[in-house]
C-alpha positions as CSV (number, residue, x, y, z in Angstrom):
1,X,30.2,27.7,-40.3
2,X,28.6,29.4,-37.1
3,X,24.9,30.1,-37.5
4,X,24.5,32.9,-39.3
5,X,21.9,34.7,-37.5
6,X,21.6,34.6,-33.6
7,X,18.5,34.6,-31.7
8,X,17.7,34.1,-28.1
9,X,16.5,30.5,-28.9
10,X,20.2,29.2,-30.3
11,X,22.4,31.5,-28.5
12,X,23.7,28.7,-26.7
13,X,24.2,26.6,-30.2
14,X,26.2,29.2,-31.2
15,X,28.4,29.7,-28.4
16,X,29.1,26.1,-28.7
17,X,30.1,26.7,-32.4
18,X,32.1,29.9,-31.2
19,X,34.4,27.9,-28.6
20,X,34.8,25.0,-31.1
21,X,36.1,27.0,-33.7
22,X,37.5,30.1,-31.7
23,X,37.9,29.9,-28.0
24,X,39.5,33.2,-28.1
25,X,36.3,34.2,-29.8
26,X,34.3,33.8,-26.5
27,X,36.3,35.7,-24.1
28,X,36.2,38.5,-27.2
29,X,32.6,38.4,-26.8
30,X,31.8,38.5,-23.1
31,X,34.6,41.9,-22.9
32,X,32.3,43.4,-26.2
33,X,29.2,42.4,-24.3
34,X,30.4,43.8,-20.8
35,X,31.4,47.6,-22.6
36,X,28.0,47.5,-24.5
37,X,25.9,46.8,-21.8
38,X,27.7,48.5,-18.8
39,X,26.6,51.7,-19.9
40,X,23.1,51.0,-19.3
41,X,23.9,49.1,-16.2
42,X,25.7,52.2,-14.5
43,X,22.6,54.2,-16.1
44,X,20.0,51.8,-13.6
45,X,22.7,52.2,-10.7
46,X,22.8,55.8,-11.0
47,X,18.9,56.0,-10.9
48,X,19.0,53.9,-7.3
49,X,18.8,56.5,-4.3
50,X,22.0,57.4,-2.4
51,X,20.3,57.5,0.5
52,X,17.4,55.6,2.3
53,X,14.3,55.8,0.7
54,X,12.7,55.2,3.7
55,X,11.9,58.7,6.7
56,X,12.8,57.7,10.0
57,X,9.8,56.9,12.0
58,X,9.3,59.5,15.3
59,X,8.2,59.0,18.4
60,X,4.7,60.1,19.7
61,X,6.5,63.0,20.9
62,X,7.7,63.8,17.3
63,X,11.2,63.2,18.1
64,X,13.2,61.1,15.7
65,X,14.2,57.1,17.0
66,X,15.7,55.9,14.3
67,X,14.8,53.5,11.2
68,X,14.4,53.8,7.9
69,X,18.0,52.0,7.2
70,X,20.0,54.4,8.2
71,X,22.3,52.9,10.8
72,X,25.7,51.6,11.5
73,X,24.6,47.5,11.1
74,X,25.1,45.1,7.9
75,X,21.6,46.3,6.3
76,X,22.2,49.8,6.6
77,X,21.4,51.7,3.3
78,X,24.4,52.8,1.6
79,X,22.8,52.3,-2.0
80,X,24.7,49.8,-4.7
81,X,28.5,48.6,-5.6
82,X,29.0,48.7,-9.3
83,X,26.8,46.5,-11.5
84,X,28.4,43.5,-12.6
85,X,27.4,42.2,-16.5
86,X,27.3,38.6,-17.2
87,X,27.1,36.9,-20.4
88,X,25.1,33.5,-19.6
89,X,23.4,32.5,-22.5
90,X,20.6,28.7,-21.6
91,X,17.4,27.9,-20.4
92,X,15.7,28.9,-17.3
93,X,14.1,25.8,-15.2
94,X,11.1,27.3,-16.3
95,X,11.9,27.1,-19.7
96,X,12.4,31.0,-20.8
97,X,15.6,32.0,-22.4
98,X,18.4,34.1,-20.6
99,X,20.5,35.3,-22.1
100,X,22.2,37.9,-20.0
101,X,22.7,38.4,-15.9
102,X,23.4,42.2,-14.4
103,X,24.1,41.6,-10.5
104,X,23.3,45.2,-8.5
105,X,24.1,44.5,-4.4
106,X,24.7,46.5,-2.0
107,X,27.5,44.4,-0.5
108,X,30.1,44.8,2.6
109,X,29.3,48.3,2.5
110,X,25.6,47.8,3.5
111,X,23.1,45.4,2.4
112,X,20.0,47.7,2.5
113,X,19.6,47.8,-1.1
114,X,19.4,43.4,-1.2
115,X,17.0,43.8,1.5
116,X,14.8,46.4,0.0
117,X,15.2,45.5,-3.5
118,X,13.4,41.6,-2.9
119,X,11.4,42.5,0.8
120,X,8.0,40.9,0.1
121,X,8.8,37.7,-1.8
122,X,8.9,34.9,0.8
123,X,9.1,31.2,-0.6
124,X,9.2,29.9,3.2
125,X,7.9,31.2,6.6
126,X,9.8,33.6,8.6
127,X,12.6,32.2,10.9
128,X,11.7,32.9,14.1
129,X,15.2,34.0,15.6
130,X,17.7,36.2,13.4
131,X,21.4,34.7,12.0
132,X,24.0,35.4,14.2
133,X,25.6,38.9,14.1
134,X,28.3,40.7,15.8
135,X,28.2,44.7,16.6
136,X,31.3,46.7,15.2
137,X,34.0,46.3,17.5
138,X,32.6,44.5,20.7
139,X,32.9,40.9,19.2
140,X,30.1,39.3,20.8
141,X,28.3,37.3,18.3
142,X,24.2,37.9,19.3
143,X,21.0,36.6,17.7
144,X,17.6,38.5,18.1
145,X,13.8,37.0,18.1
146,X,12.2,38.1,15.0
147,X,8.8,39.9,16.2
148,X,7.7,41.3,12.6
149,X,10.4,43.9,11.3
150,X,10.0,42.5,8.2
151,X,6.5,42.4,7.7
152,X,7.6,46.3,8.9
153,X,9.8,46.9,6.6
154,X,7.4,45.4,3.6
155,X,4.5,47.4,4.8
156,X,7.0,50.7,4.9
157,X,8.0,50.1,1.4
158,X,4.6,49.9,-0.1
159,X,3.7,52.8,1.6
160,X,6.9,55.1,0.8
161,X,8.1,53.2,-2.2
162,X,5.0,52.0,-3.8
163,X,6.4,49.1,-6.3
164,X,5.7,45.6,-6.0
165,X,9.6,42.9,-5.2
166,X,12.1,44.4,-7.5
167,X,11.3,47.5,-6.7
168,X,14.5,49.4,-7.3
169,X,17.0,47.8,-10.1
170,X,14.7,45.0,-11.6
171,X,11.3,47.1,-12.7
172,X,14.1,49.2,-14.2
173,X,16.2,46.8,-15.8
174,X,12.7,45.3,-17.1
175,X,11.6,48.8,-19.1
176,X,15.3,48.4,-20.6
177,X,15.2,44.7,-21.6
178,X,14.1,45.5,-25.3
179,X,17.4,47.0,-25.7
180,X,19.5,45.5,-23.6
181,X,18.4,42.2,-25.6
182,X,19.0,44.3,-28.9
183,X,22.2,44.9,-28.4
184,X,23.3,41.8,-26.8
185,X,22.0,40.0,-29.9
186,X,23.5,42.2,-32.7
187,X,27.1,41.5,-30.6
188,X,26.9,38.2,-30.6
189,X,25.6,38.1,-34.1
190,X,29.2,39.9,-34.8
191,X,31.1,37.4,-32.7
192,X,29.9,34.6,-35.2
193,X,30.4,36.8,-38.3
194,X,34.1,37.5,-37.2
195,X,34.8,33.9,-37.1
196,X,32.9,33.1,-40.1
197,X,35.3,35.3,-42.1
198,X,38.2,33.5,-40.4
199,X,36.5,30.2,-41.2
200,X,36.3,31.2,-45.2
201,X,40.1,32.8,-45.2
202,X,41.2,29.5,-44.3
């Protein structure tokens, strides 16, 4: 028999027990987990700004010059593709329990979001000259020597933004992880059950 109640703690026990039994079971559970959960997903996405959340800065003439993301380059803002749900049930290297991943990027369309979403946590020092990059449609692959723009673009966020890394999708995702646990735990508990009813038709 599968256990028969699921917790964060034996979630991977169970899954396990799920594939031994049922390998059909699994692929059952991940689309049930993915139609449960993407509603809340979309909710977060919908909730993460269109548009820059950042004003153009101005000259001291009060013109405009730009900023703010909103250009033509690869970390332009252009907000976030649709969220992707993963079930992917283990231990952290810290220990804690996951149980499941929603990925939000801003992908080929613009990676302002990425950029925005995690400026502030640095685990190593600044490079000091940029990755290659190429301009739309002259082909010339350049690299630029990085003078602060992101301590810029930290210091802008806290200013406009106000939050703390995780600014946009994760503090969000974090007020919803009661629930989003809730219901991941009650579908999986009805994964096991299914195949537990199979198991005592046999």
């Amino acid at each position: 028999m599968v256990a028969a109640t699921v917790s964060i703690k034996n979630v991977d026990e169970v899954v396990r027990e799920l594939k031994q039994f049922e390998d059909k079971a699994i692929a059952s559970l991940r689309s049930d987990l993915k139609v449960r959960l993407n509603p809340i997903a979309s909710m977060v996405a919908s909730q993460i700004p269109r548009e820059s959340p950042l004003r153009p800065s101005r000259k001291p003439n009060g013109t405009l010059k730009g900023g703010g993301m909103n250009h033509r380059g690869a970390t332009r803002w252009r907000g976030v593709n649709k969220p992707v749900v993963q079930f992917t049930p283990g231990r952290r290297r810290d220990k804690s329990y996951k149980l499941v991943n929603i990925a939000m990027t801003g992908g080929k369309r613009g990676l302002g979001f990425d950029y925005a979403e995690l400026a502030g946590i640095r685990r190593r020092s600044p490079r000091p000259i940029s990755k290659p990059y190429q301009r739309r449609g002259d082909g010339v692959v350049r690299q630029h020597r990085i003078n602060g723009q992101g301590d810029g673009l930290i210091k802008a966020l806290r200013e406009q933004v106000g939050e703390a890394p995780g600014r946009f999708a994760f503090i969000r995702f974090l007020r919803k992880r009661p629930e989003l646990t809730a219901i991941a735990l009650r579908t999986i508990n009805e994964a096991a059950e299914k195949v537990n009813r199979k198991i005592r038709a046999l």
